[in-house]
N, C-alpha and C positions, 0 to 999 in steps of 0.2 A: 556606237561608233565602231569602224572596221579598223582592227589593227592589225598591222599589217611589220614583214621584216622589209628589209630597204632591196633585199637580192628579191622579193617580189616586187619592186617598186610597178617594174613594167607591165605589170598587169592589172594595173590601179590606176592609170591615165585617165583623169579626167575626173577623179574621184575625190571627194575628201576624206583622209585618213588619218589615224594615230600611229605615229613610231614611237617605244620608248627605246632612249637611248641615253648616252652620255655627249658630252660637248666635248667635239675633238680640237675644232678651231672656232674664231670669231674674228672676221671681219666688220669692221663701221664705216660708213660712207655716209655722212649727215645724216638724213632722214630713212636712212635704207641698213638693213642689217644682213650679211651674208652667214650664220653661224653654221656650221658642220657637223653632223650631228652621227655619230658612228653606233651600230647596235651587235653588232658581233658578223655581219654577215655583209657588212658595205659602209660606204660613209655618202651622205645626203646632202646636199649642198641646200640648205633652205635661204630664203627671200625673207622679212620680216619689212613688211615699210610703215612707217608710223601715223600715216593714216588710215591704214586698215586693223590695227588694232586698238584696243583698250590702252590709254597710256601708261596706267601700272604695270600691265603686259608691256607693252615696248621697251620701259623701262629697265624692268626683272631682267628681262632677254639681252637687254645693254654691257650689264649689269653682272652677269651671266662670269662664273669663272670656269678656266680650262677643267675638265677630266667632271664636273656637275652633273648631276642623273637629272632626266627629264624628261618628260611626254609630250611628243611636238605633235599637234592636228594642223593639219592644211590639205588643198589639191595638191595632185600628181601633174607635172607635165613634162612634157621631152624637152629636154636642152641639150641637146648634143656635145655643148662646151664646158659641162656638169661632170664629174667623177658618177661613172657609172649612166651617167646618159640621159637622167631625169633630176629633175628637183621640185622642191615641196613649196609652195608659195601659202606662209605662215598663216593662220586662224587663231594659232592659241597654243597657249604654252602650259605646261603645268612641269613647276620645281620641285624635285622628290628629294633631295640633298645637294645645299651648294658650299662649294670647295672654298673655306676660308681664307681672303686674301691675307693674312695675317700666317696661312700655315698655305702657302701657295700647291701644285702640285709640284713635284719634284725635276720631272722630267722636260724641256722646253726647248724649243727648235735650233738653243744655242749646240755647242760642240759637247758632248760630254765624253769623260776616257771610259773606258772599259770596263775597269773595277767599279767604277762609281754604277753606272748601270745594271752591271753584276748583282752590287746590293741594292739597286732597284727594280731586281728581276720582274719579282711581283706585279711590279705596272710597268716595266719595260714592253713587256706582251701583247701591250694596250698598243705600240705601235703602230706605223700602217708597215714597216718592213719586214718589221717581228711576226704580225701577223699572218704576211705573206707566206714567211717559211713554214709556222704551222699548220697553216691550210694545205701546202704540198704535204709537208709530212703526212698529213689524216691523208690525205689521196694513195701515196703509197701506201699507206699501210691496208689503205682499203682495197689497192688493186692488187697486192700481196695475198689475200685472203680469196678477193675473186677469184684470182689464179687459180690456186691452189682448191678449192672448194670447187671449182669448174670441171679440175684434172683428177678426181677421185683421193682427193686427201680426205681425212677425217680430222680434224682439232683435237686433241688430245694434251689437255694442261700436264703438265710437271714440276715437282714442286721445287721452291728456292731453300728450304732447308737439305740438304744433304748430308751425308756422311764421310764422302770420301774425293778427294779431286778429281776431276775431269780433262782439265787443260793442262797440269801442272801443280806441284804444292806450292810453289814461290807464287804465286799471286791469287792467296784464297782469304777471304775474310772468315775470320775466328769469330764464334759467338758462344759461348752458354745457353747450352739447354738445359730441361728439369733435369733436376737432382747430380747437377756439375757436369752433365755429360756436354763433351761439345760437338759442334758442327761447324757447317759453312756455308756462305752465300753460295748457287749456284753458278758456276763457271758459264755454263750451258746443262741444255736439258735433254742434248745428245745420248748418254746411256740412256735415262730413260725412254727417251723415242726409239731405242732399238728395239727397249721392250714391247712397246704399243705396237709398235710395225710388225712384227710377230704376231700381234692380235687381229690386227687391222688391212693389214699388207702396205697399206702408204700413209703415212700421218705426219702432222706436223704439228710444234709447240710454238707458241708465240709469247715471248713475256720478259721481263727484265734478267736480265745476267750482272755478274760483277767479277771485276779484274783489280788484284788488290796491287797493279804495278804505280808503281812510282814515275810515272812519266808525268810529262808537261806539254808533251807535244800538241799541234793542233789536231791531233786524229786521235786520238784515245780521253776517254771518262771510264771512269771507275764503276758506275753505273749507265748500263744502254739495254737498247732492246736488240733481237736477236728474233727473227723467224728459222726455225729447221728443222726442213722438212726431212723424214725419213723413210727408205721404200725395202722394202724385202724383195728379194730374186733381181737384187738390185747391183750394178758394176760402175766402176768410174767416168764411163763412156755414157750412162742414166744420168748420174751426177751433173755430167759437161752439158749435158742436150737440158736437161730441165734447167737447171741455175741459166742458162741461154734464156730460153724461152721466157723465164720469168722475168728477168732483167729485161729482155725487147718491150713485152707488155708493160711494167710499170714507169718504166719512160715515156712509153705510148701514150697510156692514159695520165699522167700528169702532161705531158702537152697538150693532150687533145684539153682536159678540164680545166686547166690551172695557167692556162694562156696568160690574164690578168694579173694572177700575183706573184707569174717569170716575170712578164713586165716590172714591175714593180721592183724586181729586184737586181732589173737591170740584166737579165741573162740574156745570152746570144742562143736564140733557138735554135739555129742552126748546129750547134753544136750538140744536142741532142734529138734532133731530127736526122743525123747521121747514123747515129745507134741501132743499127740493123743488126741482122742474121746477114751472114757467118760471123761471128769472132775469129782474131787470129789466134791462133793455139801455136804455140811453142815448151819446149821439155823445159825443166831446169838445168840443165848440162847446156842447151845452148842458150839460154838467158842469162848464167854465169860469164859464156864468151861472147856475148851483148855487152854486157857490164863491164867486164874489162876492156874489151876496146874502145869504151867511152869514158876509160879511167876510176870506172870503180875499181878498192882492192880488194874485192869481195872473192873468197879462193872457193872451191868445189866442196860443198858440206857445211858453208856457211847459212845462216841465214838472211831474208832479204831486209837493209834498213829502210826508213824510210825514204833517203837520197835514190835507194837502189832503185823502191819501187815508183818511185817518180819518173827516172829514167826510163823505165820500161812500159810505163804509160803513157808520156810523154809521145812516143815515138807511132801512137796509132789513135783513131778517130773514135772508138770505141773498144770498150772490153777486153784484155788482152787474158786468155789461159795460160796458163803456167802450168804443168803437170809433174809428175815423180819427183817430189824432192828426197830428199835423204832421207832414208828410215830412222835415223838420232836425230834429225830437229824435228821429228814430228810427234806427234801425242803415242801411246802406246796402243792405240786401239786402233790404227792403220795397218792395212794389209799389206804385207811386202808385196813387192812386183816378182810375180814367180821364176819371171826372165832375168831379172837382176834385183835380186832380195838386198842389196845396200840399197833399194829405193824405195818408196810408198808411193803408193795407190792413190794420190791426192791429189787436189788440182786447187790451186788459188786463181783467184780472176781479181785482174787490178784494174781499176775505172782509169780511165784518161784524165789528161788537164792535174794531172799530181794528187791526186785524190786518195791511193794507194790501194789495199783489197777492200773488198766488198765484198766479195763471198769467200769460203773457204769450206773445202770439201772434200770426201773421197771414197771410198769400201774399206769395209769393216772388217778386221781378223773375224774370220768363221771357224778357225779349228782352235778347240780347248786346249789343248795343248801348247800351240802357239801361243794365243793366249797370255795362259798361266805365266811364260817363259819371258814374257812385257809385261808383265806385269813386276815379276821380279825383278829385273835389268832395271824396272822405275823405281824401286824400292818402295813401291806400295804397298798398302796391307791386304793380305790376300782376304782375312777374314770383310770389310767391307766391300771386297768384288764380288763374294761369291751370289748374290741371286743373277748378278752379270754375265757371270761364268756361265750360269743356269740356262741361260740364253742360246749355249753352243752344246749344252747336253740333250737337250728337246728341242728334234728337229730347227736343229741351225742347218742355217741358209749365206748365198754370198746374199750381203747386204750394203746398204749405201747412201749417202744424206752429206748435208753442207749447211752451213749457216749465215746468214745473212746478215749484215748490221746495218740498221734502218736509218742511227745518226749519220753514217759516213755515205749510205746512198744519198740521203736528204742535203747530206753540205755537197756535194755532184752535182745531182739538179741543181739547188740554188747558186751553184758557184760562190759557195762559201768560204773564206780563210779559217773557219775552225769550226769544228763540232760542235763549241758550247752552244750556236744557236740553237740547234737541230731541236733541242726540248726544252719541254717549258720551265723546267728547273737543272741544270747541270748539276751533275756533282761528278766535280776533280778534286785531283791532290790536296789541294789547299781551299775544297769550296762545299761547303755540307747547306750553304744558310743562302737565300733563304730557301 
């Protein structure tokens, strides 16, 4: 017997096939059983009527509880009034484990809050909404990598243990390593991709980061993923055109692929079908007198809240650039602006619809000495920068890269109220389990 996944249904018309899958719903109507039957890749509306089968079969299938593993044989044919556009008209059942109405599943079409869900991440996922955001997420992340793989990057991992801060010391997680030495989660894998990029000319690192801030908000976890990319003979004007480009593309290709499970989530396409080339591009000096005349008190050298950057996203149909903020709020590895060194070389881009940044990026200090001189003003240790430093002794270059976070694009697309869906397991402030 041909088994088959239910996203080929369409090519099995006419056929009798095997799906295994689990029992997502079940309807009864006398002698006629509608059950639902989901396998990771669709949900299948099957027919069951009680004269076509065995009546222990009919029965089992009656019988049958939500979230039950199963192997359903029947034809394929087109229903166009069918989830997905075909359904199975039943042959035969076979039960692999069924779900004890005594310990029912958990999760049921009634209302449940948040937390309760939370702790039933695990089969939350099993949803058909849940599902949906994850299937976008794998789309970006896969047309992130096209991108990039297309436009002469090279993959080049970085690891998560580190030595020394990246982003900031206030938000590093502490660990023990052998023999008491400690480290920490990676912030980002930015210094190292300066290194690679040196090696490589354009690379980029894909993988988990961590931010040990205390927030609650719906745009920050303490653990996310993070693509950044890195290019040598690189300027902040490289930065702005690629983070562009890459952002047109993977809005593209989750429209063009993931039509069905926007649908599903209720998104207005139109608002991502706007997402073209050009962004609007604005300085920090006049996003500050943005801000204030829409009654932020945000003053010249502050940084941007989330109210701020809402506002400023709010006010356009796609992607807005931000450029040169202030050389003190930004990390010590930005290059000052040669023209006015109170500023850096950086550019943030904040998605529309309140969404807030989604990329962040800029050019890198090239001269050692510079350097060395932020490095101290941050009150780092110089001893964990120096293979860093090392970087601007052998042939250093202007160089330049940005980083992406894949949760806050994913809650964009889907028109999310908070990041916790974006991944299959969150972890915030208060959430490690499960």
């Amino acid at each position: 017997m041909t088994r088959i996944t239910i996203a080929d249904a369409g090519r099995h018309v006419g056929e009798t096939v095997q799906i295994p899958g689990w029992l997502y719903n079940l309807r009864r109507s006398g002698k006629i059983l509608f059950p639902q039957v989901r396998d990771g890749t669709g949900i299948m509306q099957c027919v069951a009527q009680k004269n076509a089968l065995p009546e222990e079969t009919f029965n089992a299938l009656r019988h049958l509880t939500q979230e039950s593993s199963l192997i359903v044989t029947g034809r394929i044919r087109e229903e166009q009034r069918a989830p997905g556009g075909y359904e199975m008209d039943v042959e035969g059942v076979e039960v692999l484990q069924r779900v004890a109405e005594e310990e029912p599943y958990p999760i049921t079409p009634k209302e449940h809050g948040i937390e309760f869900l939370m702790d039933q991440r695990h089969l939350w996922i099993r949803s058909r909404r849940q599902h949906a955001i994850l299937r976008v997420r794998h789309e970006v992340i896969r047309a992130i990598r096209d991108y990039l793989d297309s436009h002469g990057f090279t993959l080049v991992d970085t690891p998560i243990f580190t030595p020394a801060a990246c982003e900031g010391t206030t938000t590093l997680f502490e660990t023990k390593y052998f023999d008491d030495d400690l480290v920490y989660l990676t912030q980002s894998g930015q210094l190292y991709n300066e290194a690679t990029a040196m090696a490589f000319g354009k690379v980029y690192c894909f993988g988990p980061t961590f931010r040990a801030e205390r927030s609650k908000t719906r745009r920050h976890l303490t653990e996310f993923w993070m693509v950044e990319p890195e290019m040598a003979y690189a300027t902040l004007d490289d930065v702005k055109q690629v983070a562009e480009e890459l952002i047109v593309y993977v809005v593209g290709r989750v429209v063009e692929n993931r039509r069905q499970d926007l649908a599903t989530l209720e998104r207005d396409l139109s608002k991502l079908e706007s997402v073209q080339s050009p962004f609007p591009r604005i300085s920090y000096d006049e996003a500050v007198k943005f801000l204030q005349e829409k009654g932020s008190e945000i003053q010249w050298g502050g940084d941007f809240g989330g109210p701020d950057e809402t506002l400023l996203g709010e006010a356009h149909d796609r992607p807005l650039i931000v450029d040169r903020f202030p050389a003190a709020i930004k990390a010590f590895y930005f290059q000052p602006d040669p023209e006015r060194p109170e500023v850096a070389l950086g550019a943030d881009f904040i998605a529309p619809e309140g969404y807030g940044e989604i990329v962040g990026g800029g050019q890198r200090i090239h001269d050692p000495d510079l350097l060395l001189k932020r490095i101290e003003e941050h009150n780092l240790p110089r001893e964990a920068f120096n293979w860093y430093i090392d970087l601007r002794r052998y042939g250093s270059v202007p160089h330049a890269g940005f980083g992406m976070g894949v949760e806050r694009v994913v809650a964009w697309l889907c028109g999310l109220e908070h990041v916790r869906e974006t991944i299959a397991f969150p972890r915030m402030l208060y959430r490690t389990r499960p």
